[in-house]
Backbone as XML, in Angstrom:
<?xml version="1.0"?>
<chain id="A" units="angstrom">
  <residue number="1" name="UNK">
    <atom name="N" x="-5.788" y="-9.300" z="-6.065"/>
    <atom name="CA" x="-5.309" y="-7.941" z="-6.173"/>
    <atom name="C" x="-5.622" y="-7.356" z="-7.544"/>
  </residue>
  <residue number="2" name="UNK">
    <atom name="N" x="-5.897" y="-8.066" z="-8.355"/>
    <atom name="CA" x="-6.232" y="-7.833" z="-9.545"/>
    <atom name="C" x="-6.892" y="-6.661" z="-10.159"/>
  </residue>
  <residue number="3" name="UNK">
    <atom name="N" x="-8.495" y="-7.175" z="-9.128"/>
    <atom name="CA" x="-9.591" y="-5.874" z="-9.295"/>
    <atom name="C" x="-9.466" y="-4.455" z="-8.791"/>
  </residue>
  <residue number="4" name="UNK">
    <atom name="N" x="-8.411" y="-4.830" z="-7.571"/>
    <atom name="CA" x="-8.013" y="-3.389" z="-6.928"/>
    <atom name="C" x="-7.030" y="-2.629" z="-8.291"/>
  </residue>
  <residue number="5" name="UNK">
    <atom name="N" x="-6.217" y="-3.376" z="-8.456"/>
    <atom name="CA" x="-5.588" y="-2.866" z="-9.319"/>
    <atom name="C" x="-6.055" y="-1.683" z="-10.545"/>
  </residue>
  <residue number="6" name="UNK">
    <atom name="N" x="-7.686" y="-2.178" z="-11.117"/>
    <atom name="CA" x="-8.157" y="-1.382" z="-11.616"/>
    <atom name="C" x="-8.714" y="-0.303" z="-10.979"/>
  </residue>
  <residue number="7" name="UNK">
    <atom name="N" x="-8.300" y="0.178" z="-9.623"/>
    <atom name="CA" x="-9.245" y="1.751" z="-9.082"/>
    <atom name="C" x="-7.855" y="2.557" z="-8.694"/>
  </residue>
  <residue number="8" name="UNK">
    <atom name="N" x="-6.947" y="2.066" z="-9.537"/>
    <atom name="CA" x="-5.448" y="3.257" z="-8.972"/>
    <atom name="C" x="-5.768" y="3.969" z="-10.126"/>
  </residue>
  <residue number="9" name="UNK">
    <atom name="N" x="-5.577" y="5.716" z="-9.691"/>
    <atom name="CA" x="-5.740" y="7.159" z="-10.391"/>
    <atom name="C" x="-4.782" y="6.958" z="-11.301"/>
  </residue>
  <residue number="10" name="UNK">
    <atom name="N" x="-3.781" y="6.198" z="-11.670"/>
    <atom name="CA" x="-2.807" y="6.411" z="-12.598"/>
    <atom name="C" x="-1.777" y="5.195" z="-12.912"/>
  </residue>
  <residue number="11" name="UNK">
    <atom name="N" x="-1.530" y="5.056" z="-14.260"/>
    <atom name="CA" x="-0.431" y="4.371" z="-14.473"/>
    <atom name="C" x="0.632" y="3.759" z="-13.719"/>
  </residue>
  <residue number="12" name="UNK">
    <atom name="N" x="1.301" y="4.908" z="-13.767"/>
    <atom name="CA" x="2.429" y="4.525" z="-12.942"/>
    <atom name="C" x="2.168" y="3.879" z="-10.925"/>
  </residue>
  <residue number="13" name="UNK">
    <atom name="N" x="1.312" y="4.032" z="-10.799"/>
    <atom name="CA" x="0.834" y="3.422" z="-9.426"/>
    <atom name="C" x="0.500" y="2.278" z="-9.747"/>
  </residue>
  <residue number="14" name="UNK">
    <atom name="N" x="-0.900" y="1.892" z="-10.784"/>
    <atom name="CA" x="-1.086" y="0.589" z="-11.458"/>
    <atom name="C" x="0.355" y="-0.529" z="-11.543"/>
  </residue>
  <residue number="15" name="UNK">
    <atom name="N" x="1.441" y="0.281" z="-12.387"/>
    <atom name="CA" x="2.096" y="-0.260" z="-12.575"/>
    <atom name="C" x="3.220" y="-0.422" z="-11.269"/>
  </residue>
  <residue number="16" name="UNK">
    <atom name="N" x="3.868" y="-0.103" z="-10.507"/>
    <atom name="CA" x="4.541" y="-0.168" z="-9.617"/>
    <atom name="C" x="3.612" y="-1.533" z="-8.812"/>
  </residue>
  <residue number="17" name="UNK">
    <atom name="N" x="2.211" y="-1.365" z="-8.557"/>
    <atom name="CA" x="1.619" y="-1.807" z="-7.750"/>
    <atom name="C" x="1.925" y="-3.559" z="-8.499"/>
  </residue>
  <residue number="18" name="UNK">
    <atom name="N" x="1.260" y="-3.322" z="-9.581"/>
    <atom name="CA" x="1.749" y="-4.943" z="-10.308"/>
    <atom name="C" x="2.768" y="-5.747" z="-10.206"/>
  </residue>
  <residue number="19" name="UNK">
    <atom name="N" x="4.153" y="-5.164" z="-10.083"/>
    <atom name="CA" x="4.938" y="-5.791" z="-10.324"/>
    <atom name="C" x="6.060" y="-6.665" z="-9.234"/>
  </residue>
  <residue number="20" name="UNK">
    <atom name="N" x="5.399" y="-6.034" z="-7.732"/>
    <atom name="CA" x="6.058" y="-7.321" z="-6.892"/>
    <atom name="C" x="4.234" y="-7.562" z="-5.909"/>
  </residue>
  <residue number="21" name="UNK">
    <atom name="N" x="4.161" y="-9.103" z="-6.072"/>
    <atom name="CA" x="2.986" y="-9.707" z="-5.563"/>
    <atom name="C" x="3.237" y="-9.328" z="-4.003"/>
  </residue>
  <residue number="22" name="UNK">
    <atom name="N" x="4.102" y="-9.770" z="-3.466"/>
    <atom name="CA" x="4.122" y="-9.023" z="-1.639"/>
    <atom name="C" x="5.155" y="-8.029" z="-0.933"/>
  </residue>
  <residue number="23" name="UNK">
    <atom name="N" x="5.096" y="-7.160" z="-0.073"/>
    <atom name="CA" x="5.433" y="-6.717" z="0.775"/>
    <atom name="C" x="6.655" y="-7.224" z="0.708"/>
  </residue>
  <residue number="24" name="UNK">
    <atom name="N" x="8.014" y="-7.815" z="-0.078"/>
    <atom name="CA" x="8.973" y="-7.913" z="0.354"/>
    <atom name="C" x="10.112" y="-7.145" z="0.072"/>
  </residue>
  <residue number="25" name="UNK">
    <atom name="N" x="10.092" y="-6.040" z="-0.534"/>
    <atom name="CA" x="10.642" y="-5.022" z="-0.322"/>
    <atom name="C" x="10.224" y="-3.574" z="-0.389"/>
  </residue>
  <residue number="26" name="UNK">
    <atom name="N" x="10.413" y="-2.303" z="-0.891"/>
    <atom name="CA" x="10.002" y="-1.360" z="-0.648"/>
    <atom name="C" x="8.747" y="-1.146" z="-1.583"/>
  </residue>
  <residue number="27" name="UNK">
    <atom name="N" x="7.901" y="-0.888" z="-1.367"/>
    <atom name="CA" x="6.309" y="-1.512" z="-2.530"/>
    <atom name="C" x="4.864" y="-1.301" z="-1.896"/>
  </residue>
  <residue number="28" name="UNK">
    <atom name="N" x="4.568" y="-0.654" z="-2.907"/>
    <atom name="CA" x="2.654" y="-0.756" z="-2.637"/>
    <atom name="C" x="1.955" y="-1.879" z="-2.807"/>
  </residue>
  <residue number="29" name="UNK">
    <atom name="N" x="0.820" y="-2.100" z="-1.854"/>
    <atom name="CA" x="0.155" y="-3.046" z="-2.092"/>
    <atom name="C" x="-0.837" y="-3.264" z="-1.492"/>
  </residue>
  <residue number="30" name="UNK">
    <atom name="N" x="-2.258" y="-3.875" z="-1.625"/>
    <atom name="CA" x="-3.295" y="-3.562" z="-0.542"/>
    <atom name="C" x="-3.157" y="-4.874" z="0.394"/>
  </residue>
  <residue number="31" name="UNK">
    <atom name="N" x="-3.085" y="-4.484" z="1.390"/>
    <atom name="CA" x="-3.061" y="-5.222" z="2.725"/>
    <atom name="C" x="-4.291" y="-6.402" z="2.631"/>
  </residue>
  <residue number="32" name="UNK">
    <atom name="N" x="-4.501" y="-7.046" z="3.562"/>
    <atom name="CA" x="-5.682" y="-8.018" z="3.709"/>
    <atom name="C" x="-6.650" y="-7.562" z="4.206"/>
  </residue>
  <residue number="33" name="UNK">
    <atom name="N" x="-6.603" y="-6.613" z="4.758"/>
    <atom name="CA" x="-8.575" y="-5.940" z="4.833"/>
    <atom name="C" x="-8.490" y="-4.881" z="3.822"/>
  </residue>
  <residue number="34" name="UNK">
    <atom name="N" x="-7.954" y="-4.946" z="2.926"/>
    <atom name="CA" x="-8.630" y="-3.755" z="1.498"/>
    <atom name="C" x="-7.826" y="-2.801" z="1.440"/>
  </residue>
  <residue number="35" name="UNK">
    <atom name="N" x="-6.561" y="-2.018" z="2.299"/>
    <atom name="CA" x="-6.001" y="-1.345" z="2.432"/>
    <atom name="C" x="-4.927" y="-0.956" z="1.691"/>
  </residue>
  <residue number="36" name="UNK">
    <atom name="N" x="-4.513" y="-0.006" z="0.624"/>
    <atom name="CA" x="-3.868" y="0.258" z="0.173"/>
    <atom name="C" x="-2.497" y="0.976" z="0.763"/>
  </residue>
  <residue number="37" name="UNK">
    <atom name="N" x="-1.532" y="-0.244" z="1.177"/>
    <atom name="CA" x="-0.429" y="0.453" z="1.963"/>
    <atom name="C" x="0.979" y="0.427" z="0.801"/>
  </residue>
  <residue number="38" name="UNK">
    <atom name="N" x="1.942" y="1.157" z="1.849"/>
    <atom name="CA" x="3.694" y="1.790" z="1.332"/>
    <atom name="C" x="3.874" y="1.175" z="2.128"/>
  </residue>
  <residue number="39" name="UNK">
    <atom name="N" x="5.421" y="0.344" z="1.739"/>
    <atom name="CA" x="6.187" y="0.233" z="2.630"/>
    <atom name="C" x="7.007" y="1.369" z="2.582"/>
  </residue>
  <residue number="40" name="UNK">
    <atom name="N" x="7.325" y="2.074" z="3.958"/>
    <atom name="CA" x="8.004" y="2.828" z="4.099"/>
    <atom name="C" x="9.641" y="3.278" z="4.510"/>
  </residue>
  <residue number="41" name="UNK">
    <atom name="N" x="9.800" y="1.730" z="5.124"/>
    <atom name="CA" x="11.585" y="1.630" z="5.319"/>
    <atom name="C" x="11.465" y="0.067" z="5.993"/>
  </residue>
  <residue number="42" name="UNK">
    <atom name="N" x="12.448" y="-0.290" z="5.994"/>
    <atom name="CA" x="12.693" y="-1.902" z="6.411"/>
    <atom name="C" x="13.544" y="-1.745" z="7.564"/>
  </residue>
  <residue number="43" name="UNK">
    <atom name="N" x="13.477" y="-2.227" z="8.772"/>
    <atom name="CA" x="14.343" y="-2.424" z="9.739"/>
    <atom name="C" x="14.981" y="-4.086" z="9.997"/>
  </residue>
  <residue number="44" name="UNK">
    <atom name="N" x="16.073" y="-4.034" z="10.683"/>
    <atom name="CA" x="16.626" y="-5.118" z="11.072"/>
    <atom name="C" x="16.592" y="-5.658" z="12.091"/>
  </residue>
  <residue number="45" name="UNK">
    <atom name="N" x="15.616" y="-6.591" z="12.348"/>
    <atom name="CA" x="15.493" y="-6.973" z="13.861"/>
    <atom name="C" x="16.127" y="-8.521" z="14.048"/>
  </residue>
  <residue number="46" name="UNK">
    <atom name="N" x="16.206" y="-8.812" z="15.139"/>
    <atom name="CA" x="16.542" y="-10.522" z="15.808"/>
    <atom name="C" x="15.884" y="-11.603" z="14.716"/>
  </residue>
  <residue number="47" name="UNK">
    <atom name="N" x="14.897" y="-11.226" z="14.141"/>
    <atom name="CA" x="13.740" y="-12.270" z="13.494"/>
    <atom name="C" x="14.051" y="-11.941" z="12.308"/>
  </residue>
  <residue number="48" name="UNK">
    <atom name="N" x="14.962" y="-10.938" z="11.960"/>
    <atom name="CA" x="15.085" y="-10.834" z="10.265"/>
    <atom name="C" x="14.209" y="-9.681" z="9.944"/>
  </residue>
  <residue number="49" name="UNK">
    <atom name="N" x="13.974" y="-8.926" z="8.528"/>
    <atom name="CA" x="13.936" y="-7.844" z="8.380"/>
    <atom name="C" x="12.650" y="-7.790" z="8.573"/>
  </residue>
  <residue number="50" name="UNK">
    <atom name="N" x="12.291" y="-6.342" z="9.024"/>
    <atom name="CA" x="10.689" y="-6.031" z="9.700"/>
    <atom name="C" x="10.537" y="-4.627" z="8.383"/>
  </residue>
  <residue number="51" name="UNK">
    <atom name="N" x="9.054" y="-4.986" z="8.586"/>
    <atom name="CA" x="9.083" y="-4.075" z="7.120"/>
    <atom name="C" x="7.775" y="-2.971" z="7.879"/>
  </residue>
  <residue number="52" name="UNK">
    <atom name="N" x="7.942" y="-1.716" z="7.662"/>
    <atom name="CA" x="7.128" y="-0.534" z="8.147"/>
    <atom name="C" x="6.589" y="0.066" z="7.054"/>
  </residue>
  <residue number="53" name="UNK">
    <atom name="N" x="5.099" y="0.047" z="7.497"/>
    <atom name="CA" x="4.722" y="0.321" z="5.867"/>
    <atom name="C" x="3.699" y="1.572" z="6.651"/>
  </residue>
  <residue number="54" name="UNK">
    <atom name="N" x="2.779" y="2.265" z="5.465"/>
    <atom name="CA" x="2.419" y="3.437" z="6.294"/>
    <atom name="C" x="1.262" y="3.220" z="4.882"/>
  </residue>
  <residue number="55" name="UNK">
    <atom name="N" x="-0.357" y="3.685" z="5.063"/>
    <atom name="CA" x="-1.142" y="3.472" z="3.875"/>
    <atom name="C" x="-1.133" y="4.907" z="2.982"/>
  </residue>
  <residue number="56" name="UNK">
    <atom name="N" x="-1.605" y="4.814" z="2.391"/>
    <atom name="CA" x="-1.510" y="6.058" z="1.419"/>
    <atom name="C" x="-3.228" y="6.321" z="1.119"/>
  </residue>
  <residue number="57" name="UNK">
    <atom name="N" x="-3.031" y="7.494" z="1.520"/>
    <atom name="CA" x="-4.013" y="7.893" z="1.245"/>
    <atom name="C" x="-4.308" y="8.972" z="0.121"/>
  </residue>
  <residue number="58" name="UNK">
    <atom name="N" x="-2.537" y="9.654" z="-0.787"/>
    <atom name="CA" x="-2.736" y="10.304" z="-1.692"/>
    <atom name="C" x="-1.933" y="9.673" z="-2.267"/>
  </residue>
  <residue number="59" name="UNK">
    <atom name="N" x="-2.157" y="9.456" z="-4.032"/>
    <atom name="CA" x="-0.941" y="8.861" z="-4.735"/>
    <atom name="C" x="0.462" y="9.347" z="-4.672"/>
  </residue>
  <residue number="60" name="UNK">
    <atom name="N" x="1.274" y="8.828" z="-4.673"/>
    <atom name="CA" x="2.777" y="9.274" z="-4.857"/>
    <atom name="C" x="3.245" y="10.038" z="-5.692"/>
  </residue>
  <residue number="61" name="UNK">
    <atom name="N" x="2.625" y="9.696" z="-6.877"/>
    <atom name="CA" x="2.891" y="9.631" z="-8.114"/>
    <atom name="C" x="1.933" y="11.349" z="-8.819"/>
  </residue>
  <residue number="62" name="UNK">
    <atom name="N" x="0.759" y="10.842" z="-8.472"/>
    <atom name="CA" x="-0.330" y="12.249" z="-9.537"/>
    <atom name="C" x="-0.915" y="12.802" z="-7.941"/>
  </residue>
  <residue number="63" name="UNK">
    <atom name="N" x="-0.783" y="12.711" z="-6.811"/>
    <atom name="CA" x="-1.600" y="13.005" z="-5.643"/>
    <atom name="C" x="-2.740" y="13.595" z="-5.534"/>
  </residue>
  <residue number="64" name="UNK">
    <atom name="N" x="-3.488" y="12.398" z="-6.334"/>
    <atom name="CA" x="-4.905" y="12.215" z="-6.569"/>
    <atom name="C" x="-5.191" y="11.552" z="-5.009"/>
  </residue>
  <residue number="65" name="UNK">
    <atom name="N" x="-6.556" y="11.932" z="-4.247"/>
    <atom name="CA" x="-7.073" y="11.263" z="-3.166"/>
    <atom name="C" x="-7.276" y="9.867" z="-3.579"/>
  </residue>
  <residue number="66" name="UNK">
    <atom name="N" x="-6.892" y="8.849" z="-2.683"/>
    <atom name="CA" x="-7.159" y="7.791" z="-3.323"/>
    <atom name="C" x="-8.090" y="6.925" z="-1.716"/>
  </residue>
  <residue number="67" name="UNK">
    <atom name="N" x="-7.650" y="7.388" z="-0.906"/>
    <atom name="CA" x="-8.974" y="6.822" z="0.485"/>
    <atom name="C" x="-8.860" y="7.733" z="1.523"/>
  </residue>
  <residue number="68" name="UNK">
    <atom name="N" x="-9.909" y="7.337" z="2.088"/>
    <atom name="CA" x="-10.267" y="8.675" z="3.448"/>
    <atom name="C" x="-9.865" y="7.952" z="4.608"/>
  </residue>
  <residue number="69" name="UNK">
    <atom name="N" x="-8.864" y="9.065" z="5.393"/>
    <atom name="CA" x="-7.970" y="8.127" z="6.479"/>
    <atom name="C" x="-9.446" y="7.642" z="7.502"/>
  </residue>
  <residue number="70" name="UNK">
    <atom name="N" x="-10.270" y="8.100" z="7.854"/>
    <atom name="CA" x="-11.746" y="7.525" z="8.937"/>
    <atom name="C" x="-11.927" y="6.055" z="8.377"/>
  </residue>
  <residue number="71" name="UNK">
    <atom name="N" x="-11.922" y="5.913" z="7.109"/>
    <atom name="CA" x="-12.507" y="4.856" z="6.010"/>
    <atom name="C" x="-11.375" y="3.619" z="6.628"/>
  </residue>
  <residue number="72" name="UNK">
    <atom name="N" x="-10.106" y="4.043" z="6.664"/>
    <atom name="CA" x="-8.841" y="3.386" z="6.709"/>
    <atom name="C" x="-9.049" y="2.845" z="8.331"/>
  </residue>
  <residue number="73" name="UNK">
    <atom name="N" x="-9.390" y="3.771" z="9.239"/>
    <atom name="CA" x="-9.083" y="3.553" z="10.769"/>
    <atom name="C" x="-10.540" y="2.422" z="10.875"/>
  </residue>
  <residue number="74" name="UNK">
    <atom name="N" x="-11.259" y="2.462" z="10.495"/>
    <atom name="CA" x="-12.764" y="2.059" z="10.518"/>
    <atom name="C" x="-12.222" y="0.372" z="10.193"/>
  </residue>
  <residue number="75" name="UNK">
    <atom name="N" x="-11.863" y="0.239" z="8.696"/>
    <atom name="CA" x="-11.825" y="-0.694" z="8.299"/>
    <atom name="C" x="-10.399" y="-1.833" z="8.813"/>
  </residue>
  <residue number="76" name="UNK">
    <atom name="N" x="-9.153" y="-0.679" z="9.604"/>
    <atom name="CA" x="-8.323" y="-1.838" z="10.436"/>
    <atom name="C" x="-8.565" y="-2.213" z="12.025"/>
  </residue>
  <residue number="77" name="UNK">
    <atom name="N" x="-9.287" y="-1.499" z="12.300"/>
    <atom name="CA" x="-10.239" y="-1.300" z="13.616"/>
    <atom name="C" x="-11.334" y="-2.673" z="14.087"/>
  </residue>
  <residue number="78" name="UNK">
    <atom name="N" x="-11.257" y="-3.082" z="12.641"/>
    <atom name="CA" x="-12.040" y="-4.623" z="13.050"/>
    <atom name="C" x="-11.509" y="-5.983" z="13.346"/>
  </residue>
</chain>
């Protein structure tokens, strides 16, 4: 995650993004095919908490473009 780390538009994304390694609570992070996702709310299911994440395609933070949703559908599509 490292190298991704260097193509976020801003600080504060850089930094948010750094500071929890997975998906276990509310947090950015790029997925396993390259994808820069949000988690977006956590639900409670039978199996323990299910986490809903949604990708971002503009920063949160400076809402700089940061990927093109075609690019996104293309690349989880495989």
């Amino acid at each position: 995650m490292s190298d991704a780390l260097n193509q976020f538009c801003c600080d504060t994304l850089r930094e948010v993004a750094a500071e929890l390694p997975e998906p276990a609570e509310p947090t950015v992070y790029i997925s396993e095919d390259g994808v820069l996702m949000m988690v977006v709310g956590i639900v409670q299911t039978e199996e323990g908490l299910g986490y809903m994440d949604h990708a971002v395609v503009h920063c949160p933070f400076c809402g700089t473009k940061l990927q093109d949703p075609e690019a996104i559908a293309e690349k989880v599509s495989h």
